[in-house]
VEXMI-146021 format. One record per residue: residue number from 1; residue in three letters; x, y, z of N, C-alpha, C in turn. Coordinates in nm, 3 decimals, decimal comma, padded with zeros to 5 digits. Layout:
! residues N
> NUM; ALA; X; Y; Z; X; Y; Z; X; Y; Z;
...
***
This chain:
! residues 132
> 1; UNK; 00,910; -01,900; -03,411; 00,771; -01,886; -03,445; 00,721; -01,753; -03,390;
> 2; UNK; 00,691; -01,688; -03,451; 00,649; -01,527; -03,440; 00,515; -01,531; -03,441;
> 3; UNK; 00,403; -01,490; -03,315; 00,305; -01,485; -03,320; 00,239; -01,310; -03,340;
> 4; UNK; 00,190; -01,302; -03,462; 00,140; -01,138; -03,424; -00,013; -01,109; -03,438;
> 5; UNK; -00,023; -01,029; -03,329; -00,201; -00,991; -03,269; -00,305; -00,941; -03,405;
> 6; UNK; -00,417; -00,984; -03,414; -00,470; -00,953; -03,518; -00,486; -00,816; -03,516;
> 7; UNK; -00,559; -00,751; -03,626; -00,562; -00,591; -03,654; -00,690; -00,591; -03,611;
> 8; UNK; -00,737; -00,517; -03,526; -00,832; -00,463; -03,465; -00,959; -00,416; -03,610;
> 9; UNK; -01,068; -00,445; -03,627; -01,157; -00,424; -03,762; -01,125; -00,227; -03,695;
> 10; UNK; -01,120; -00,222; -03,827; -01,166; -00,058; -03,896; -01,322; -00,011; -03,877;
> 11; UNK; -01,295; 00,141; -03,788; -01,437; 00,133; -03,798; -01,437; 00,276; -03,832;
> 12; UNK; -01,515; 00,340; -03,897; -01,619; 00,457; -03,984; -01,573; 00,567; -03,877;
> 13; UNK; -01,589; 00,686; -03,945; -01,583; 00,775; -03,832; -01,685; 00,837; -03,728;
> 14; UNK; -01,787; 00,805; -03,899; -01,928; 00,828; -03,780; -01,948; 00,701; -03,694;
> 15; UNK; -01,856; 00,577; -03,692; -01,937; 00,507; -03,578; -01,807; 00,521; -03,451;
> 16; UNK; -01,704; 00,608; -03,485; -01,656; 00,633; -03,387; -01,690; 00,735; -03,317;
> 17; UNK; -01,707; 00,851; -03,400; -01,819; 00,949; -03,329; -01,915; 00,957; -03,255;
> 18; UNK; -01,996; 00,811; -03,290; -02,124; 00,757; -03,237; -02,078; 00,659; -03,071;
> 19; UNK; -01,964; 00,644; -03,077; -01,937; 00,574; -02,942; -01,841; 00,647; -02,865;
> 20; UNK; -01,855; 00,805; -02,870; -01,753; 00,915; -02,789; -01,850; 00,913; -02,734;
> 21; UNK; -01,964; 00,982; -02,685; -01,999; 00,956; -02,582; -02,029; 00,867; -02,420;
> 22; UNK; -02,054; 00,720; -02,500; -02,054; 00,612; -02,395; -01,877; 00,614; -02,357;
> 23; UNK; -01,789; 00,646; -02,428; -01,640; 00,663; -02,404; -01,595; 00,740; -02,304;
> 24; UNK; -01,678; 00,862; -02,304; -01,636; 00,966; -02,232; -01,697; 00,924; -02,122;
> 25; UNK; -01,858; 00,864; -02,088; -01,876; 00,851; -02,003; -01,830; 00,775; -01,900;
> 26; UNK; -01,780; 00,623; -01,981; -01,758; 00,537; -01,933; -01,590; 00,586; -01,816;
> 27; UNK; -01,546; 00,697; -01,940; -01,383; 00,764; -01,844; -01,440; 00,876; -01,699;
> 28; UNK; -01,575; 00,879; -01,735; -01,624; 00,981; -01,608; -01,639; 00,864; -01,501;
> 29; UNK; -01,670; 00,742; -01,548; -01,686; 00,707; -01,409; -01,564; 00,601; -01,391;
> 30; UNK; -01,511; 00,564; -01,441; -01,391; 00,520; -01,408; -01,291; 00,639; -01,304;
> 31; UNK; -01,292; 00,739; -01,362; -01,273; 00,849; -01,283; -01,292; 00,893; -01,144;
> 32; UNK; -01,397; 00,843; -01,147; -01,507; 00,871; -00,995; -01,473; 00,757; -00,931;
> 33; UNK; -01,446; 00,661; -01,001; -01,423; 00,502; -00,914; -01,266; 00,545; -00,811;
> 34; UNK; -01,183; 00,635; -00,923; -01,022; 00,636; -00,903; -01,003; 00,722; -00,804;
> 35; UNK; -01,140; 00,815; -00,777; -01,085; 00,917; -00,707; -01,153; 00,844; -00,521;
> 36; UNK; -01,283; 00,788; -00,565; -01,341; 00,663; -00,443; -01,184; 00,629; -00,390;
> 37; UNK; -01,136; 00,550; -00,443; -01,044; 00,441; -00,411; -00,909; 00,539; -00,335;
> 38; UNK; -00,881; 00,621; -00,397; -00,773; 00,723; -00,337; -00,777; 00,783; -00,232;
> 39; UNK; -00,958; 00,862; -00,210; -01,000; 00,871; -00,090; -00,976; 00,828; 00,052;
> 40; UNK; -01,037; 00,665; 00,013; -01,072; 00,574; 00,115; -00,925; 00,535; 00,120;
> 41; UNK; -00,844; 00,522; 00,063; -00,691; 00,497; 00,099; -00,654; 00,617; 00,227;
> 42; UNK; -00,710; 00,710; 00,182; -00,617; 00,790; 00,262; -00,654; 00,860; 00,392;
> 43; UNK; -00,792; 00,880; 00,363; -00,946; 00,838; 00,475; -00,898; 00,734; 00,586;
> 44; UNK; -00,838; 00,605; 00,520; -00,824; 00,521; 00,646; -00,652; 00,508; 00,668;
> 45; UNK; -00,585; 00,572; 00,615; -00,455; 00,587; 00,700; -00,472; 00,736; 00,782;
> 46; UNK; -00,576; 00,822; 00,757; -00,590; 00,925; 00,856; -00,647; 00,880; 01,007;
> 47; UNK; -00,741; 00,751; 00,949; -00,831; 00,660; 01,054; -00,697; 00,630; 01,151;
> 48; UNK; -00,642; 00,514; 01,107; -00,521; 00,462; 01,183; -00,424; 00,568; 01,283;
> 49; UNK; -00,421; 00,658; 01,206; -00,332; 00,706; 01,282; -00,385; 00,870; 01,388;
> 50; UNK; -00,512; 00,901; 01,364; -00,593; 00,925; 01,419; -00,641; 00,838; 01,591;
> 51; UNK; -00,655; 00,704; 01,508; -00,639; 00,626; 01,678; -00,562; 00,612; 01,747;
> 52; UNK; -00,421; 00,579; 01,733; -00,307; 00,559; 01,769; -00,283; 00,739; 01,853;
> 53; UNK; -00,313; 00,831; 01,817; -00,313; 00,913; 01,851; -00,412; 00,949; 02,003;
> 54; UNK; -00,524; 00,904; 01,961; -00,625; 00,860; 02,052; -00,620; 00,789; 02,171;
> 55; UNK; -00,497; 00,684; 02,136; -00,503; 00,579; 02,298; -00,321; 00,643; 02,338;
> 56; UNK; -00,283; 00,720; 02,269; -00,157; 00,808; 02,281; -00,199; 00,919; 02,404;
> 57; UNK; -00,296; 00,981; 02,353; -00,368; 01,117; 02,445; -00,424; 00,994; 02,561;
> 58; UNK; -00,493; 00,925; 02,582; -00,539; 00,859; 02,694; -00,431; 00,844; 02,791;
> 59; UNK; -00,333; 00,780; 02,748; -00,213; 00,773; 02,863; -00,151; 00,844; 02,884;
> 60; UNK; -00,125; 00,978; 02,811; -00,114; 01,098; 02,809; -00,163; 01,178; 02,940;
> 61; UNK; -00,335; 01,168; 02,912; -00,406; 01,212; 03,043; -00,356; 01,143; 03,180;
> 62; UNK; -00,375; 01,052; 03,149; -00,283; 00,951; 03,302; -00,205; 01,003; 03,342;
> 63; UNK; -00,097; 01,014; 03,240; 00,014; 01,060; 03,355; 00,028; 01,219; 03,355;
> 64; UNK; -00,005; 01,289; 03,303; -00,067; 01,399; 03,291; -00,108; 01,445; 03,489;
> 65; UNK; -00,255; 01,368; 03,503; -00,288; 01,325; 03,657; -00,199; 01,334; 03,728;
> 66; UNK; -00,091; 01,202; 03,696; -00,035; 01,143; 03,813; 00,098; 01,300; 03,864;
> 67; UNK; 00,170; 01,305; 03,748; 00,221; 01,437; 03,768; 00,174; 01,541; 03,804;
> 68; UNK; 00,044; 01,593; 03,823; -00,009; 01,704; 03,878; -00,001; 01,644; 04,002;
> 69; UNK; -00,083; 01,585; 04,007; -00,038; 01,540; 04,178; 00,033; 01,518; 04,272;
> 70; UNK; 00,158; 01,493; 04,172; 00,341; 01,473; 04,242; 00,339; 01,625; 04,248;
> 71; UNK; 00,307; 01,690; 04,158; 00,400; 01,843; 04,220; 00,273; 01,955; 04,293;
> 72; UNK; 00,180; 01,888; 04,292; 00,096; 01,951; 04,387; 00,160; 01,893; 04,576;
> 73; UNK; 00,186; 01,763; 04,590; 00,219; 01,702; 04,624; 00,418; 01,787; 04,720;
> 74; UNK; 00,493; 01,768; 04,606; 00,568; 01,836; 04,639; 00,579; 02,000; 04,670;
> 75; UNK; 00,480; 02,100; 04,621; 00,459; 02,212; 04,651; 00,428; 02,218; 04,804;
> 76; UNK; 00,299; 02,134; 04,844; 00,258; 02,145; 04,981; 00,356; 02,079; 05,077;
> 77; UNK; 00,475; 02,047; 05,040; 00,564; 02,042; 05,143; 00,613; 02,179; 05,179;
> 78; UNK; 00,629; 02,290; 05,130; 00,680; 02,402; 05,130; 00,565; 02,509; 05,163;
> 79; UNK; 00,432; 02,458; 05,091; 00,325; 02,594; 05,099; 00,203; 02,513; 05,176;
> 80; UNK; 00,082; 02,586; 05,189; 00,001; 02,525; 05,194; -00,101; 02,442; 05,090;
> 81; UNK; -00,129; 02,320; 05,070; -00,193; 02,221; 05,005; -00,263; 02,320; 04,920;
> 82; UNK; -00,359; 02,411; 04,984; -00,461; 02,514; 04,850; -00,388; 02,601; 04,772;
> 83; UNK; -00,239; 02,674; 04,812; -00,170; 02,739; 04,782; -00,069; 02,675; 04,668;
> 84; UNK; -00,030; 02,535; 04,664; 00,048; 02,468; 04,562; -00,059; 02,425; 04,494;
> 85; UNK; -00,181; 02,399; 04,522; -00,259; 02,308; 04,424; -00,325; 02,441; 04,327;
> 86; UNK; -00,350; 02,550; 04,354; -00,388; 02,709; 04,270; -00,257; 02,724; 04,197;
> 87; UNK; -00,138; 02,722; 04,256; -00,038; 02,727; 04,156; -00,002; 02,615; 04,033;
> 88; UNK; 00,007; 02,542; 04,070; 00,007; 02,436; 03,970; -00,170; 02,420; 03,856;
> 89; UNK; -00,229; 02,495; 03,916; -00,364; 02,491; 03,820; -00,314; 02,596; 03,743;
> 90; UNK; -00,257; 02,729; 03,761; -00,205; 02,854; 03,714; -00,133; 02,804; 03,582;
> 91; UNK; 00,015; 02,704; 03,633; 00,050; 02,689; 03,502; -00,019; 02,584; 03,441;
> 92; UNK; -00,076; 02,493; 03,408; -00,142; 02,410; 03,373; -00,263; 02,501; 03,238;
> 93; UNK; -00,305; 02,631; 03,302; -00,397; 02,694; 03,216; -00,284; 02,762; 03,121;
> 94; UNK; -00,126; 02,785; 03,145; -00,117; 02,876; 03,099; -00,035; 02,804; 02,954;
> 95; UNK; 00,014; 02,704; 02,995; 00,024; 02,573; 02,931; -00,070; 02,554; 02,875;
> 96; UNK; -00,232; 02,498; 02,886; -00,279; 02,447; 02,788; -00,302; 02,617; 02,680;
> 97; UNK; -00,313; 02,696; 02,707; -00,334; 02,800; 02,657; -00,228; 02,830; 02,512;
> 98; UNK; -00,103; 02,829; 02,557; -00,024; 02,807; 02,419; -00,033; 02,687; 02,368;
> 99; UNK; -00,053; 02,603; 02,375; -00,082; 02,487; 02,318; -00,228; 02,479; 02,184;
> 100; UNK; -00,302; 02,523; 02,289; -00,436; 02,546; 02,218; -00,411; 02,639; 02,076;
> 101; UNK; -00,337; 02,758; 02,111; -00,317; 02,846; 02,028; -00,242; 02,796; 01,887;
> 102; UNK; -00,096; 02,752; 01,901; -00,008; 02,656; 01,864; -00,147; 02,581; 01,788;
> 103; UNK; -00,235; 02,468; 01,815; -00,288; 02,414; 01,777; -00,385; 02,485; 01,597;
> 104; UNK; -00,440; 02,587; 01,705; -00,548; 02,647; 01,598; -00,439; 02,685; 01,460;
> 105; UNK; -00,323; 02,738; 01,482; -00,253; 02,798; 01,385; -00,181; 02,672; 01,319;
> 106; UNK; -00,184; 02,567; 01,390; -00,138; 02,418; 01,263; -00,272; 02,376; 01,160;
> 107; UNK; -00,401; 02,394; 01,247; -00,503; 02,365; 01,160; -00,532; 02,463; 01,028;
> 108; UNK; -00,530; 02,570; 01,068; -00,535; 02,690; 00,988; -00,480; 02,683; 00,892;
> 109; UNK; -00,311; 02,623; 00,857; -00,209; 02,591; 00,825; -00,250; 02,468; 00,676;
> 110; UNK; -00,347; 02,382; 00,736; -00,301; 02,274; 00,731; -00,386; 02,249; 00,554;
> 111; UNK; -00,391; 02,158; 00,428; -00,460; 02,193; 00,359; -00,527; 02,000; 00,409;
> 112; UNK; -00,637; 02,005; 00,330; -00,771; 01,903; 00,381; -00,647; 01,781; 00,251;
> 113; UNK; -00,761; 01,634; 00,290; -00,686; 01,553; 00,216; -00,786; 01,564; 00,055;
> 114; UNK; -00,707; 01,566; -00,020; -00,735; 01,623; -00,174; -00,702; 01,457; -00,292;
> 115; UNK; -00,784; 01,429; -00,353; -00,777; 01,317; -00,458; -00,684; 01,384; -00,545;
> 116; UNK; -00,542; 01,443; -00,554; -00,465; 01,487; -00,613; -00,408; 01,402; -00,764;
> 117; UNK; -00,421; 01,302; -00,721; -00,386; 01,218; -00,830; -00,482; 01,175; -00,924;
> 118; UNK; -00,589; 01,183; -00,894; -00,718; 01,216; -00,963; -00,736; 01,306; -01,078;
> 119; UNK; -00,717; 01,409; -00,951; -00,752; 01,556; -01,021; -00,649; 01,589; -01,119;
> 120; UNK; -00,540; 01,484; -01,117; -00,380; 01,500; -01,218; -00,454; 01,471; -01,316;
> 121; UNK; -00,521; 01,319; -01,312; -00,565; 01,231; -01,434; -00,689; 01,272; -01,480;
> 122; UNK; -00,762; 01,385; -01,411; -00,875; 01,444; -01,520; -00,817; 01,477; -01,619;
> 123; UNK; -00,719; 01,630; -01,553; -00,629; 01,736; -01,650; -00,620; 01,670; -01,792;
> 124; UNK; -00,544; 01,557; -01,766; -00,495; 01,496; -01,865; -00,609; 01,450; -01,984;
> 125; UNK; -00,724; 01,394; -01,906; -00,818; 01,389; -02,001; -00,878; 01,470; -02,077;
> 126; UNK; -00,902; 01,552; -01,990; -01,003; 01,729; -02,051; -00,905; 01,740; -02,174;
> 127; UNK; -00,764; 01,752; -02,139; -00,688; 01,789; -02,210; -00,654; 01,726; -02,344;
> 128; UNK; -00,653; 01,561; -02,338; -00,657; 01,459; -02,434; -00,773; 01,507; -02,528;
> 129; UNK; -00,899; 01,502; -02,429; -01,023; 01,533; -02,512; -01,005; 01,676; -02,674;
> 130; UNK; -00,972; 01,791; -02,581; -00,953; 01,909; -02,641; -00,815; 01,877; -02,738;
> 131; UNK; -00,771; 01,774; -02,718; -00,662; 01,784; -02,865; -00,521; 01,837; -02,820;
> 132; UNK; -00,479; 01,846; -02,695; -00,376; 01,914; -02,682; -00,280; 01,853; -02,665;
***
C-alpha cells in the first residue's frame, strides 16, 4: 500500500510575489533567532571555562604566597631577611612582567567569538535570494 503526499495547491505568481516579503522577513528573523542561539552557546562555554579558570588563579595565588615565603624564607638563611625578601620581590616583578607582555600579545592575537555559522547561512540566503 503506497501512500503519496498530496500536491501542494498552485499558486499565481503574483500571489507568490505578494508573500516574498513576509518570506524574507520571516528568514530575517529566524536568522536573528540562529545567530541568538549560537551566541549564547558559546557565550556560556566561554562562561564555564572562564570560571574554572577563576578558582584555577585563586589557588594559584595561594600557593603562589606560600612559595614566596619558602624562598624568602630560605634566602634569609644565607642573607639578611630584607635582603632575600627585595630579591625575591626583584624576580617576581620581572616574572610578572613577561608574562603580562606574553599576555597582551595573545589578546592582540586573538579574534572575538563570531556567529560564524550564521553569517555562513546569511551568504547563502542573500545569495539564494539574488538567483545564484
Amino acid at each position: 500500500m503506497s501512500h503519496t503526499l498530496p500536491e501542494p495547491p498552485r499558486r499565481s505568481l503574483f500571489s507568490l510575489i505578494g508573500s516574498l516579503p513576509g518570506l524574507v522577513s520571516e528568514l530575517i528573523k529566524a536568522e536573528i533567532e540562529q545567530a541568538k542561539a549560537e551566541l549564547s552557546i558559546k557565550l556560556k562555554q566561554l562562561g564555564v571555562g572562564a570560571g574554572f579558570l577563576a578558582v584555577a588563579a585563586a589557588f594559584g595565588f595561594f600557593a603562589l604566597g606560600v612559595l614566596v615565603a619558602a624562598a624568602i624564607l630560605g634566602l634569609a638563611v644565607v642573607l639578611p631577611g630584607w635582603a632575600a625578601a627585595l630579591i625575591v620581590a626583584g624576580v617576581l616583578l620581572i616574572i610578572m612582567a613577561i608574562l603580562g607582555l606574553v599576555g597582551v600579545r595573545k589578546l592582540q592575537q586573538g579574534s572575538p567569538p563570531t556567529p560564524t555559522e550564521t553569517m555562513q547561512s546569511v551568504r547563502r540566503d542573500v545569495d539564494a535570494i539574488k538567483g545564484e
